[in-house]
Backbone of each chain as ProteinMPNN parsed JSONL, in Angstrom:
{"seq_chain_A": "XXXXXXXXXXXXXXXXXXXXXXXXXXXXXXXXXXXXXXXXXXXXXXXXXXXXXXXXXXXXXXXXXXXXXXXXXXXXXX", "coords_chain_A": {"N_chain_A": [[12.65, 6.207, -7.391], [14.215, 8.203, -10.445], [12.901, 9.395, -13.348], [13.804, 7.988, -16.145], [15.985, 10.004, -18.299], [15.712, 9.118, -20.94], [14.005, 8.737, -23.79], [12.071, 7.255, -26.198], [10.59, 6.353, -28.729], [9.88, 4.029, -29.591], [7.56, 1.959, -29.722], [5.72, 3.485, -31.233], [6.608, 2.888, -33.469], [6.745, 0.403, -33.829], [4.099, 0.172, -34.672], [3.878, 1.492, -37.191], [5.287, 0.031, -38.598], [3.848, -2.471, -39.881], [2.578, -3.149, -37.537], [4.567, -4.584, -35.649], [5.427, -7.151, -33.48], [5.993, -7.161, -30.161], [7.532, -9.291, -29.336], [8.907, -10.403, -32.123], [10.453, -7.503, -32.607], [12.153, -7.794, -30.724], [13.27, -10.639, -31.259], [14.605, -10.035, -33.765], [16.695, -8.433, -32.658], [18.035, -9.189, -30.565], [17.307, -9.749, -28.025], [15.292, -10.284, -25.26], [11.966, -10.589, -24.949], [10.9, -9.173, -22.843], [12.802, -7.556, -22.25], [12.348, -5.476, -24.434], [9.997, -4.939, -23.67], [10.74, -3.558, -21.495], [12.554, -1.355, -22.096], [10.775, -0.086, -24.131], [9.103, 1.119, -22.124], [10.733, 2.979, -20.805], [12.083, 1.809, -18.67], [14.365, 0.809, -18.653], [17.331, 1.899, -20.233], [19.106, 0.767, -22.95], [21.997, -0.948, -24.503], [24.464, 1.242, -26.497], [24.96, -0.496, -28.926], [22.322, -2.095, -28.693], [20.486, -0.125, -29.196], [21.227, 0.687, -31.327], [20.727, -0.762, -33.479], [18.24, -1.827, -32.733], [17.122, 0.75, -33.939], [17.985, 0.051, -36.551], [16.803, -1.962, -37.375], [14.207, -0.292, -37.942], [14.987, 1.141, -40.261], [15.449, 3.309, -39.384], [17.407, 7.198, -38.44], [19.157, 7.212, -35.115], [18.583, 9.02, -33.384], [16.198, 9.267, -34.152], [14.618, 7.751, -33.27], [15.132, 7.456, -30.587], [15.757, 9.832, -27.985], [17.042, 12.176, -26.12], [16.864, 13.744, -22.775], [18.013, 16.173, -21.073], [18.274, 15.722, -17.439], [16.481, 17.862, -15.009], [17.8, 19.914, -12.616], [16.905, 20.127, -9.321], [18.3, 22.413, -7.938], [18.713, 23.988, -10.011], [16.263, 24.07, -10.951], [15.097, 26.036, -9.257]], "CA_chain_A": [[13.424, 6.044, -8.623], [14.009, 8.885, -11.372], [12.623, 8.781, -14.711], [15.25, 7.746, -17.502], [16.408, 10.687, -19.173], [15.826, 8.716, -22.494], [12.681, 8.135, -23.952], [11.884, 6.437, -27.084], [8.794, 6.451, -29.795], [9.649, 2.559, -30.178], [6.153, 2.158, -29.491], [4.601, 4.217, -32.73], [7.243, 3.124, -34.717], [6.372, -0.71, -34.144], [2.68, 0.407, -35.267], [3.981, 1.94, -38.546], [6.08, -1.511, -39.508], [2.869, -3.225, -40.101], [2.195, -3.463, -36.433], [5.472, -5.431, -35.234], [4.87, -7.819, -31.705], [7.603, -6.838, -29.13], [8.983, -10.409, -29.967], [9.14, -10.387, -33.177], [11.508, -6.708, -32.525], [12.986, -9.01, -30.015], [14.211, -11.733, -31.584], [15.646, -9.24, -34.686], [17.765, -7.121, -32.379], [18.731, -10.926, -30.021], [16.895, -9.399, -26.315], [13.882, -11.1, -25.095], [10.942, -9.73, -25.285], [10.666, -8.262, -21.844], [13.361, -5.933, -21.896], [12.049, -4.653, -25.536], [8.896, -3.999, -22.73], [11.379, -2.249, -20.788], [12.902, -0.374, -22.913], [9.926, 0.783, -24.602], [8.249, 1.69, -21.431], [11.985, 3.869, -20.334], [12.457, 1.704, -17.626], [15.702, -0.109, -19.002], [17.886, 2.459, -21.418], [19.568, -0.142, -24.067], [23.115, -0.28, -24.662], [24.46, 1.424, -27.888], [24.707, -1.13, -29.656], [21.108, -2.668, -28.617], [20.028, 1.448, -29.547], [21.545, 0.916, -32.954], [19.844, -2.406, -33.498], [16.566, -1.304, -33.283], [16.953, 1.887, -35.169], [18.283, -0.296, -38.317], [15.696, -2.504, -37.536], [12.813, 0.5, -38.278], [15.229, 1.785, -40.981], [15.528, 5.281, -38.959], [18.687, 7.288, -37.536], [19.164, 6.776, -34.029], [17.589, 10.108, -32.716], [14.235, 9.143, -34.606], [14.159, 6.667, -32.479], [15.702, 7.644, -28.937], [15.778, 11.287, -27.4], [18.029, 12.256, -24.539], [16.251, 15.081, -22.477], [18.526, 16.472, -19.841], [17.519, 16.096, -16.415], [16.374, 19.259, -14.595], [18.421, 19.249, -11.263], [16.341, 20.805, -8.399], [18.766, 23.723, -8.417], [18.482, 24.598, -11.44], [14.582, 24.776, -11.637], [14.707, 27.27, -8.475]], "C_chain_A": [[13.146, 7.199, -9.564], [13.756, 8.184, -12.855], [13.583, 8.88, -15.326], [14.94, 9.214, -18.097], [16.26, 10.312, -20.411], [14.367, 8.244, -22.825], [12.966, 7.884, -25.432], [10.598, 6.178, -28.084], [9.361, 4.751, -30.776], [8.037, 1.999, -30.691], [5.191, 1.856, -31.028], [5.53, 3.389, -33.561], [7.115, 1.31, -35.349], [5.078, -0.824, -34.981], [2.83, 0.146, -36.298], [4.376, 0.595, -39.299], [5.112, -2.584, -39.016], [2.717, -3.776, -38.471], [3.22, -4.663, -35.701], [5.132, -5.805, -33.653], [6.228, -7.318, -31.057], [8.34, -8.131, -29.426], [9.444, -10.269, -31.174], [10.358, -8.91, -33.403], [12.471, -7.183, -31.986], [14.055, -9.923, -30.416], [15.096, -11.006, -32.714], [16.792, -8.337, -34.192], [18.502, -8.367, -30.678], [18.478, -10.31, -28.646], [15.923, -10.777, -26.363], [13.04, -10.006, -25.05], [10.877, -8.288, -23.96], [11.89, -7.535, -21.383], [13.264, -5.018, -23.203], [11.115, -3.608, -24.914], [9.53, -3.135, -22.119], [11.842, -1.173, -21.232], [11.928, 0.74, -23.786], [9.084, 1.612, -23.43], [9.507, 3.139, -20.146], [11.901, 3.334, -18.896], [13.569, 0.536, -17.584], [16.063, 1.262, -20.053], [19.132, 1.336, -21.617], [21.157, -0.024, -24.044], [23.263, 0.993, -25.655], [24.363, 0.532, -28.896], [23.56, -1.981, -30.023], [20.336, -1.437, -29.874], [19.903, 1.107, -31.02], [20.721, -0.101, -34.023], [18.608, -2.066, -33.87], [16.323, -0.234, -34.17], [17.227, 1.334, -36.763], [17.528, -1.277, -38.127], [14.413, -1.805, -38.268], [13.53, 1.447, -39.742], [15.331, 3.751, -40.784], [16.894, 5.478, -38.137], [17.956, 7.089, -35.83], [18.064, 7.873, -33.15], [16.218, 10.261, -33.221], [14.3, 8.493, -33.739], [14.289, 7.219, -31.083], [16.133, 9.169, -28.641], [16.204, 11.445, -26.066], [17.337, 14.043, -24.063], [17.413, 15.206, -21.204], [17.629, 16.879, -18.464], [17.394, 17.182, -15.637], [16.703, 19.25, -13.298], [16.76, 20.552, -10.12], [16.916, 22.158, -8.161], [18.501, 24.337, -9.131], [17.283, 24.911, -11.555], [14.125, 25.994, -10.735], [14.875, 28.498, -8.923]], "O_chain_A": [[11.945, 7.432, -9.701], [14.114, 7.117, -13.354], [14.339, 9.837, -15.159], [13.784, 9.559, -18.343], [16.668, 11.139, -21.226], [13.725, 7.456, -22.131], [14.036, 8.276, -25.898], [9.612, 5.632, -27.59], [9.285, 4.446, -31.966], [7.614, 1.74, -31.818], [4.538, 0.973, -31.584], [5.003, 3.18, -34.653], [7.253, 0.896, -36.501], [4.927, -1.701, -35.831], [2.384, -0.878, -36.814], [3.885, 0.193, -40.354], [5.326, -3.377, -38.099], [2.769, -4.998, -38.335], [2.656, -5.638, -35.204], [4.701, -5.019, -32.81], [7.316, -7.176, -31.615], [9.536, -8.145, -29.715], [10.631, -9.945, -31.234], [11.183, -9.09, -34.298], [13.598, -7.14, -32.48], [15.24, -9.997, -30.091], [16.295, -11.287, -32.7], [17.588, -7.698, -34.881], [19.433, -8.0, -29.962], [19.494, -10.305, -27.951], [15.837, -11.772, -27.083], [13.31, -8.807, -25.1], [10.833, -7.063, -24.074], [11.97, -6.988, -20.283], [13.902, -3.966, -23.238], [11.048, -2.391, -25.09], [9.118, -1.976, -22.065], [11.545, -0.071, -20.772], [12.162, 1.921, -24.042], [8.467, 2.633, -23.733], [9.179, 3.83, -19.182], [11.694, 4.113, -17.966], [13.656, -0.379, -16.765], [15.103, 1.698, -20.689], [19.942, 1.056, -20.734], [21.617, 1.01, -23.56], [22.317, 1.779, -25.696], [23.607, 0.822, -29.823], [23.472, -2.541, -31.115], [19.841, -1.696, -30.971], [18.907, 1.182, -31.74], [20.282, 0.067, -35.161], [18.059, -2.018, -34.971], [15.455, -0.262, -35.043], [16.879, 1.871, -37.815], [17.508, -1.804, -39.239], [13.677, -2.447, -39.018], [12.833, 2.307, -40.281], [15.308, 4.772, -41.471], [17.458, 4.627, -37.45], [16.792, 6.91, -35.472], [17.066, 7.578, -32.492], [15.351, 11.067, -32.884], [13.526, 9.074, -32.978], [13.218, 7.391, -30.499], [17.071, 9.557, -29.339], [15.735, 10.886, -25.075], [17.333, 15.087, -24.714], [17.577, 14.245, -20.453], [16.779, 17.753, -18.293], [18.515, 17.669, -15.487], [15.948, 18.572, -12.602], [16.005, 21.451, -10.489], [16.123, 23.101, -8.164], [17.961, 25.422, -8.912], [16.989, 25.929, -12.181], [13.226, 26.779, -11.037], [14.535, 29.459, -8.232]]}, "seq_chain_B": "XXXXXXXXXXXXXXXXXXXXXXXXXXXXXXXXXXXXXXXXXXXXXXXXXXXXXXXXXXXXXXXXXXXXXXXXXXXXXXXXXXXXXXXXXXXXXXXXXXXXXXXXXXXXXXXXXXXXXXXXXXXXXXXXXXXXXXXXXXX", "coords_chain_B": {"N_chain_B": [[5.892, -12.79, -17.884], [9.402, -13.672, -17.653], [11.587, -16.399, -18.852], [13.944, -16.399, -17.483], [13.165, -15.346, -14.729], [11.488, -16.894, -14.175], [13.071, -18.883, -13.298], [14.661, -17.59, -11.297], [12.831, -17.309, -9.345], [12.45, -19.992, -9.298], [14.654, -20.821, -7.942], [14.902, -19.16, -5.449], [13.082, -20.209, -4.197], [12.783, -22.377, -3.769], [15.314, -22.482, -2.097], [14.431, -22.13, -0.26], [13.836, -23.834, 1.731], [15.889, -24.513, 2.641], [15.512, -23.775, 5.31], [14.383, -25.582, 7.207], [16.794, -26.954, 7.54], [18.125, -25.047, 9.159], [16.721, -24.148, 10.708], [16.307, -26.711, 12.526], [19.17, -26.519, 13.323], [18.605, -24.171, 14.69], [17.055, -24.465, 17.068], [18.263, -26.522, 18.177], [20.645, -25.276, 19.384], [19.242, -23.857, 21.059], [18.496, -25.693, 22.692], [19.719, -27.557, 24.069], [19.743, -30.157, 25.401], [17.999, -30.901, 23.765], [16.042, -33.647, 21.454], [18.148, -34.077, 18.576], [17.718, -33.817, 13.911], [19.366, -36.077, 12.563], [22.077, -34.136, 10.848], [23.803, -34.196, 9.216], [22.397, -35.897, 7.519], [19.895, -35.471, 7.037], [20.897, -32.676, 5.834], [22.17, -33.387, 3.544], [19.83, -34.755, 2.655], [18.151, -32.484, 1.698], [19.659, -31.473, -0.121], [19.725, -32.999, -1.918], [17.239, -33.217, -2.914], [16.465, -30.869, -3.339], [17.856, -30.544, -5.328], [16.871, -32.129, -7.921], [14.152, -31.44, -8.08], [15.012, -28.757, -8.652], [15.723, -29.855, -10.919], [13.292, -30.983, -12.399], [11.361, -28.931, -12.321], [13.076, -27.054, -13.832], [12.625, -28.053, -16.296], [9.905, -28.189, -16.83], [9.41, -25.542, -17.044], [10.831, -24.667, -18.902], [9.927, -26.281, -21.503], [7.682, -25.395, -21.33], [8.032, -22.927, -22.245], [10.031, -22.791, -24.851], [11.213, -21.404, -27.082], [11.692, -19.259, -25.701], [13.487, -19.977, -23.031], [15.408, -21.276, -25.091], [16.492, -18.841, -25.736], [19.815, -16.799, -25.68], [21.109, -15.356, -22.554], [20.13, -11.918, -22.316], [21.467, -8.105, -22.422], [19.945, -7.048, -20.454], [19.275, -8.869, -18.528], [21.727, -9.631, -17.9], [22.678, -7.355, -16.7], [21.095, -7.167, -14.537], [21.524, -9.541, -12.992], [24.44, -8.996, -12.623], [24.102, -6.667, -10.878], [22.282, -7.683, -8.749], [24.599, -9.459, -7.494], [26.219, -7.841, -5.743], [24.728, -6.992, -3.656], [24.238, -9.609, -2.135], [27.132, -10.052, -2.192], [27.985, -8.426, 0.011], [26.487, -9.09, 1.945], [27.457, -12.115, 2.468], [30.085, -10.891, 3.021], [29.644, -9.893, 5.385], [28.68, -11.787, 6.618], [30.999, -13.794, 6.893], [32.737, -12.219, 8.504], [31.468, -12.251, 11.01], [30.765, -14.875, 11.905], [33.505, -15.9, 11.494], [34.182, -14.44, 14.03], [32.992, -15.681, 16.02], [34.592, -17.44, 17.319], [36.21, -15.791, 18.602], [34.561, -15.841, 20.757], [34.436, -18.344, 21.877], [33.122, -20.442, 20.456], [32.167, -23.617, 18.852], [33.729, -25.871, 16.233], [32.076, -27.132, 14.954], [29.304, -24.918, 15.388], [30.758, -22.606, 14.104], [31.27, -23.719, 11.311], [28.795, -23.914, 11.178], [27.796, -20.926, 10.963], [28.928, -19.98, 9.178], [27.836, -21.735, 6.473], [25.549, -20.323, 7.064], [25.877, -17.823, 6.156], [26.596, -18.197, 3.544], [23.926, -18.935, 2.632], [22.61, -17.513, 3.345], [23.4, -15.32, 1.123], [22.754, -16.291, -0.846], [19.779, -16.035, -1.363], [19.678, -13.434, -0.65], [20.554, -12.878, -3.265], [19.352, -14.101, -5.149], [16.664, -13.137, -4.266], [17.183, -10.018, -4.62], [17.734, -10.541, -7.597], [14.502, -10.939, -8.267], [13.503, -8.719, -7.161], [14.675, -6.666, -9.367], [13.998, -8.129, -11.524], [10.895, -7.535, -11.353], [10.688, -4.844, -11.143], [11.63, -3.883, -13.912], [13.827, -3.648, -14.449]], "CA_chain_B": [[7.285, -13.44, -16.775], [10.682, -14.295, -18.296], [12.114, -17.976, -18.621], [14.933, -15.905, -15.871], [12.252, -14.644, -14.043], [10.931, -17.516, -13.556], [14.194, -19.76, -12.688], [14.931, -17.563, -10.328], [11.754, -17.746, -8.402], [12.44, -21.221, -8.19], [15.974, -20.857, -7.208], [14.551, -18.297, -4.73], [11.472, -20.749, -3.081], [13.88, -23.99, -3.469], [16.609, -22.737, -1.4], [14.181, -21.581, 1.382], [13.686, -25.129, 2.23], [17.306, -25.058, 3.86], [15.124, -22.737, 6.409], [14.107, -26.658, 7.573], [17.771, -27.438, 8.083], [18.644, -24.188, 9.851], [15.773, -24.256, 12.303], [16.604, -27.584, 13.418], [20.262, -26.483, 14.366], [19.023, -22.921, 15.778], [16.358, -25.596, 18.278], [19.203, -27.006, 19.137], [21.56, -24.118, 20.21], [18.895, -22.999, 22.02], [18.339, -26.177, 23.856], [21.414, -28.73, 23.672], [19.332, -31.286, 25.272], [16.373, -31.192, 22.891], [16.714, -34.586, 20.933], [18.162, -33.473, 17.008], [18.157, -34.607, 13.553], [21.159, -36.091, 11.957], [22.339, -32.842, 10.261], [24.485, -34.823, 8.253], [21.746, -36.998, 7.148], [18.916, -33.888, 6.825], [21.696, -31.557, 4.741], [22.244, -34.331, 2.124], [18.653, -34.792, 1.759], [17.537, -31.214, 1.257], [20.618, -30.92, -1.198], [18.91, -34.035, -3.355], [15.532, -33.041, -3.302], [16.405, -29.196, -4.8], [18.562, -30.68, -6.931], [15.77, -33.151, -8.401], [13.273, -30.055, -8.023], [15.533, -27.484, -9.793], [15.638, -30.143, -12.402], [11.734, -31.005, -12.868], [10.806, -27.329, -12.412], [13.294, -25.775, -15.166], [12.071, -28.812, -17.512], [8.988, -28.075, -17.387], [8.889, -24.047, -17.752], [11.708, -25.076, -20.255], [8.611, -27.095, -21.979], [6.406, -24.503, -21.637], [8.092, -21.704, -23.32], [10.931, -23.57, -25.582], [11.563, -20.624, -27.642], [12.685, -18.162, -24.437], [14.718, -21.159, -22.629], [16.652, -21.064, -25.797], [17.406, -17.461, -26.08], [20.868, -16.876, -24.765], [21.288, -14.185, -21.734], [20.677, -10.8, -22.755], [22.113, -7.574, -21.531], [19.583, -6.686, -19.237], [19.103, -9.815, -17.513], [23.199, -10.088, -17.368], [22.85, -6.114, -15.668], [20.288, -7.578, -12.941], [22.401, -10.663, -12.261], [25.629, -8.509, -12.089], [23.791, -6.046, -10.103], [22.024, -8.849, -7.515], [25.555, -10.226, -7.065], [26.28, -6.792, -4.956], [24.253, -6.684, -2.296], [24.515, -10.601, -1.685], [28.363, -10.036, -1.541], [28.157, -7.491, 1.151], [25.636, -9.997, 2.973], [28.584, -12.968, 2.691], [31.349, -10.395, 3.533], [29.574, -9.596, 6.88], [28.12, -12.863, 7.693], [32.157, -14.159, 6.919], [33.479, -11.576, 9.389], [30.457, -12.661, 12.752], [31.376, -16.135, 11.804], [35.237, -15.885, 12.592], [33.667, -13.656, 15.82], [32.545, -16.964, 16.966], [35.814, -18.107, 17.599], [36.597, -15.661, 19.791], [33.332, -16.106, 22.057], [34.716, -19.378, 22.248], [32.663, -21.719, 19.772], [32.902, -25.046, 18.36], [34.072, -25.758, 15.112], [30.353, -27.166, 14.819], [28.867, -23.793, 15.018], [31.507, -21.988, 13.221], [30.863, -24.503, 10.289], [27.015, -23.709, 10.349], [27.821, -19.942, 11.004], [29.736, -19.716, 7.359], [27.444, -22.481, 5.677], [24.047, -20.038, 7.369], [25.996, -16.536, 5.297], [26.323, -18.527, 2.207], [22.449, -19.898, 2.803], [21.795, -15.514, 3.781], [23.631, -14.403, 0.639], [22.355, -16.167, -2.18], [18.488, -15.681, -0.721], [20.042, -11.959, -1.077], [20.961, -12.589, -4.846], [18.021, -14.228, -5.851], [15.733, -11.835, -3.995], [17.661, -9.01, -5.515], [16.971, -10.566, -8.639], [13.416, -10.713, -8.29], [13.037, -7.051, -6.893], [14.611, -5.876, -10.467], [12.789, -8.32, -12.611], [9.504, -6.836, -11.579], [10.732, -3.569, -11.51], [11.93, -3.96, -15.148], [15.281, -3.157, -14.961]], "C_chain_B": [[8.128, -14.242, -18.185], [11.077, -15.123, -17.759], [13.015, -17.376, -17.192], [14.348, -15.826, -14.974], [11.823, -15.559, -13.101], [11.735, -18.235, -12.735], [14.561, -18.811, -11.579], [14.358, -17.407, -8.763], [11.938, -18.835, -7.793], [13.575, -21.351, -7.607], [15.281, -20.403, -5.657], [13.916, -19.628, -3.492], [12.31, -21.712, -2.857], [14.852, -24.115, -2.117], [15.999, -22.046, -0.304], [13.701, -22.663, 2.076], [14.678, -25.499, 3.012], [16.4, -24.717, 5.186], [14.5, -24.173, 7.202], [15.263, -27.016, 8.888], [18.527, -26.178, 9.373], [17.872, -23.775, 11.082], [16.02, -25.176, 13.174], [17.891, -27.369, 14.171], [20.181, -25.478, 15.066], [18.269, -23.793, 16.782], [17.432, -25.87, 19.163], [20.465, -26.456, 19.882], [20.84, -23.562, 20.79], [18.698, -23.847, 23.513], [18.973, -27.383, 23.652], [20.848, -29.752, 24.255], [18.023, -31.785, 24.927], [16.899, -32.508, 21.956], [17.088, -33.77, 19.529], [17.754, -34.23, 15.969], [19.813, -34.709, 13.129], [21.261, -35.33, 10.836], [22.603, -33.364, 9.24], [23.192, -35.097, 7.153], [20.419, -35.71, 6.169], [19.479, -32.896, 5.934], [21.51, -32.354, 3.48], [20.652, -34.558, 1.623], [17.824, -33.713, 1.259], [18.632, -31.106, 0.059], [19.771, -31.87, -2.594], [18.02, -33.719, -3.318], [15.466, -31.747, -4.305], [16.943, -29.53, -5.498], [17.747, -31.504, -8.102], [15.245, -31.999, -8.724], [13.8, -28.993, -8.638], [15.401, -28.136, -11.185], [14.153, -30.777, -13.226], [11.533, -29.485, -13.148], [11.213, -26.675, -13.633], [13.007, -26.723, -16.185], [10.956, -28.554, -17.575], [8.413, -26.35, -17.645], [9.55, -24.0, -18.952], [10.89, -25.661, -21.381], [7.531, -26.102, -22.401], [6.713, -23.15, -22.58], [9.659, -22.11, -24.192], [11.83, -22.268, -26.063], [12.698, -19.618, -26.502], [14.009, -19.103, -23.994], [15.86, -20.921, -23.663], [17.68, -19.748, -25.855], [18.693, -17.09, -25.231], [20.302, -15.421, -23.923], [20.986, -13.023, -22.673], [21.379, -9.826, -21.702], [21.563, -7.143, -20.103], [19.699, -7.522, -17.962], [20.461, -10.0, -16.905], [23.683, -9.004, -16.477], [22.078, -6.719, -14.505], [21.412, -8.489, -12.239], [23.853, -9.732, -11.676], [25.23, -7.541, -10.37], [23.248, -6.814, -8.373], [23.233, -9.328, -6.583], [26.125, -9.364, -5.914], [25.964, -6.902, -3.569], [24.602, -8.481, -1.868], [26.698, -11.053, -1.21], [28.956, -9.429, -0.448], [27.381, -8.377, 2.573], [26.923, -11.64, 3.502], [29.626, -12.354, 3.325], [31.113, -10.379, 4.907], [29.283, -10.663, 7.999], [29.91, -13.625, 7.467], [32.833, -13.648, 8.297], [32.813, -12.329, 10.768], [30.667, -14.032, 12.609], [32.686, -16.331, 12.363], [34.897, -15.517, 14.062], [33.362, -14.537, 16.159], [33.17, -17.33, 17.627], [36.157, -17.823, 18.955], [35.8, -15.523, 21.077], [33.374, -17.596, 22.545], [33.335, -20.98, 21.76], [32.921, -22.276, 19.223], [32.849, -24.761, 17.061], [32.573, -26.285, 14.148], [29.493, -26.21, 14.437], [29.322, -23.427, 14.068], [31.071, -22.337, 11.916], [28.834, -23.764, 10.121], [26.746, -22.401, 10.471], [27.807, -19.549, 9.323], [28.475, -20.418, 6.273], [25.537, -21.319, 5.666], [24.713, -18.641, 6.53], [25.892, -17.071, 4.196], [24.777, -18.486, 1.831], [21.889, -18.165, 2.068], [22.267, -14.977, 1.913], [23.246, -14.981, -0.897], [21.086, -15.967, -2.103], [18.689, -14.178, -1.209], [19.906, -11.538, -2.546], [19.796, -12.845, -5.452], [16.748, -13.715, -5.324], [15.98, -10.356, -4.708], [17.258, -9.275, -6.953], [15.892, -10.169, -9.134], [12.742, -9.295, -8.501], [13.409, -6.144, -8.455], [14.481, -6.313, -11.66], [11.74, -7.487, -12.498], [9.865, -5.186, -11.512], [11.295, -2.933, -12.833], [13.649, -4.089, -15.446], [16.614, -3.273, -13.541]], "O_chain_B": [[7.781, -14.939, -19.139], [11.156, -15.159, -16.531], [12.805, -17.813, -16.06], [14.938, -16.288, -13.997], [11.717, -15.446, -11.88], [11.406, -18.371, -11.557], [14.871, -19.508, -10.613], [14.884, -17.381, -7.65], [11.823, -19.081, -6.593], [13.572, -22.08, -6.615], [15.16, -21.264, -4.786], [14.259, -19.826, -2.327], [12.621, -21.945, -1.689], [15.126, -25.074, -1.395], [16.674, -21.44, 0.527], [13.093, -22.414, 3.118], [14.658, -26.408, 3.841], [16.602, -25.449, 6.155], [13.906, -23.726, 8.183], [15.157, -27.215, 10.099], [19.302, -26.506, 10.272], [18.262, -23.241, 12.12], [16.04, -24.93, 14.38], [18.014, -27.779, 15.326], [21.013, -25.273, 15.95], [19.062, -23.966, 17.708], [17.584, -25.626, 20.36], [21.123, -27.036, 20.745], [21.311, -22.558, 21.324], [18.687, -23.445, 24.677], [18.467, -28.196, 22.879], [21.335, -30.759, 23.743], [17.259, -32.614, 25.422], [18.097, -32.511, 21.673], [16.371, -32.798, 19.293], [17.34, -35.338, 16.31], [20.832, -34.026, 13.232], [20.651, -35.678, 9.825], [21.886, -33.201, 8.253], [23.119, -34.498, 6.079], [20.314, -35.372, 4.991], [18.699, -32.231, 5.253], [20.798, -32.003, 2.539], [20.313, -34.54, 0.44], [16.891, -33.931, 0.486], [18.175, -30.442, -0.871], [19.403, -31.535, -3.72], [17.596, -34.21, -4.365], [14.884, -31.536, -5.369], [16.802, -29.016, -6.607], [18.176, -31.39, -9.251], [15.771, -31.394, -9.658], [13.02, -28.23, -9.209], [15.128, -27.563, -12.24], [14.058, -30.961, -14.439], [11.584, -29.023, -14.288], [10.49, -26.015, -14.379], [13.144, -26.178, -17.28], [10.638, -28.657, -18.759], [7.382, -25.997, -18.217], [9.083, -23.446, -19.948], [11.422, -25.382, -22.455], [6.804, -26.024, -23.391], [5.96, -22.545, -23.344], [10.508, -21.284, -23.856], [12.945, -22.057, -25.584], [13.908, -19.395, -26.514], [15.158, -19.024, -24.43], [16.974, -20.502, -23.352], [18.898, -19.605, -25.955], [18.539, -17.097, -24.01], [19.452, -14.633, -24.337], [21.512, -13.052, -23.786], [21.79, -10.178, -20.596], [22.178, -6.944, -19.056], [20.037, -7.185, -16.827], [20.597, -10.399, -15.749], [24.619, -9.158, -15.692], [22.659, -6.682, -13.421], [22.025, -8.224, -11.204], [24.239, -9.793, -10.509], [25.753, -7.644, -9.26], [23.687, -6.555, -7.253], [23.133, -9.556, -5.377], [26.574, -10.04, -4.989], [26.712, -6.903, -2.591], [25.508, -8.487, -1.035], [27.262, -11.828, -0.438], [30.063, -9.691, 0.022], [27.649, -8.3, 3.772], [27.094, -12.036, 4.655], [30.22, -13.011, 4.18], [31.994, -10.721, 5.696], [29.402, -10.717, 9.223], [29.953, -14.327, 8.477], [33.374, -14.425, 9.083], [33.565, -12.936, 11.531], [30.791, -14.448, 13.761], [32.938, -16.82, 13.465], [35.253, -16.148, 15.057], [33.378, -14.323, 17.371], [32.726, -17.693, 18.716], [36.345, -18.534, 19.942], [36.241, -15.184, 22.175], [32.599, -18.054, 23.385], [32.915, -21.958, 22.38], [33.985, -22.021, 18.659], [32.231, -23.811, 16.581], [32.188, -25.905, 13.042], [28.872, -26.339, 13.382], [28.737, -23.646, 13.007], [30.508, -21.459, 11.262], [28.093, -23.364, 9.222], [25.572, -22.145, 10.202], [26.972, -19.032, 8.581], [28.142, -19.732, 5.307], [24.657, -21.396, 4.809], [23.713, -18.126, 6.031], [25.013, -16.542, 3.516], [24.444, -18.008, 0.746], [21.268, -17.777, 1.078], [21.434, -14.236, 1.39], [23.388, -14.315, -1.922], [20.852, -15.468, -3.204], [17.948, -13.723, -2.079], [19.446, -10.501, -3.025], [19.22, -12.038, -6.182], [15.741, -13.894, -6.009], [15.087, -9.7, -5.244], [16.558, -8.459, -7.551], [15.813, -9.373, -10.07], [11.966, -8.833, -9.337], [12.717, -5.18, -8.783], [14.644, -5.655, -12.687], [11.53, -6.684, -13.408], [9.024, -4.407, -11.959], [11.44, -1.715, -12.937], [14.343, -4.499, -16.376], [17.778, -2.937, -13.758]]}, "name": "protein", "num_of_chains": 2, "seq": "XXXXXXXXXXXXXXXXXXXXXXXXXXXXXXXXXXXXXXXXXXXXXXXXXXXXXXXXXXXXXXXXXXXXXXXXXXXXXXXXXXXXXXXXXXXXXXXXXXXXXXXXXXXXXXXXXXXXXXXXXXXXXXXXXXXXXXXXXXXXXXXXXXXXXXXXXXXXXXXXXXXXXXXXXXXXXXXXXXXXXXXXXXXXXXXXXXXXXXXXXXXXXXXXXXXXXXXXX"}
């Protein structure tokens, strides 16, 4: 399996908001908990509208939150 | 483990109890004068027992985590399920097709019947194994 192209500083950003539980992000953005785990660990990428959810959850635009790295094809890195 | 996670474990373990009813009729296609049971009799009671057993089991993980149980579907879990439904439809399409092939090897409507009823058996085993494989793999 390749790694998601999308990674995410959900993580830190639960820290900063007084240490938020993955449910508690959970139940404010209507997942369950364990695809907040997935998502934070880039092994689920979110819809948009999940995306958007959590970013106005932490009060940040979307690209504080979620970063799209383009994948590096094997061609290309030769 | 998610309330899904878990239901479909037990879907999963529940419905490998047919593997009772499907041994007794491969016994007996292998040896037609081995005594049987009554299929009839043996189908209907594996159908009431998982159906009892699906409904103790999700009452009491339903019990145990109240809060999840409630939460409707989300998207991921509704991408696994869509995704599961895949490979178990390719497992029905093929066991549909070697089923009709019975016909023309010249078997009874007996077989035939437990040909079709053994792809259904194959393809939700498929779905709710598929499940499984992309619960624990997150996604």
């Amino acid at each position: 399996m390749s790694a998601s192209p999308i990674s995410n500083h959900i993580r830190r950003l639960r820290f900063e908001h007084r240490e938020m539980t993955q449910q508690a992000l959970a139940e404010r953005i209507g997942v369950t908990r364990q695809t907040v785990n997935a998502i934070e660990l880039g092994k689920y990428s979110p819809s948009l509208e999940v995306a958007f959810r959590i970013a106005a959850v932490f009060a940040q635009p979307l690209e504080a939150v979620f970063q799209f790295r383009e994948p590096v094809s094997p061609r290309r890195r030769a | 483990m998610s309330f899904r996670e878990k239901s479909a474990w037990i879907n999963f373990v529940l419905l490998l109890a047919f593997a009772i009813y499907f041994g007794n009729v491969a016994l007996h296609m292998l040896d037609p004068t081995r005594p049987h049971a009554n299929y009839l009799q043996l189908f209907v009671l594996l159908v009431v027992a998982i159906v009892v057993l699906e409904i103790i089991t999700h009452a009491v993980i339903a019990l145990r985590s109240p809060r999840e149980a409630r939460t409707p579907i989300d998207e991921r879990e509704r991408l696994i399920e869509l995704r599961s439904t895949r490979p178990a439809f390719y497992v029905l399409l093929v066991g549909a097709f070697l089923s009709v092939g019975t016909i023309h090897i010249g078997a009874s409507t007996w077989l035939l019947a437990h040909c079709v009823l053994f792809a259904i058996w194959a393809a939700e085993l498929t779905r709710y194994g598929s499940q499984l494989y992309h619960y624990r793999r997150g996604a």
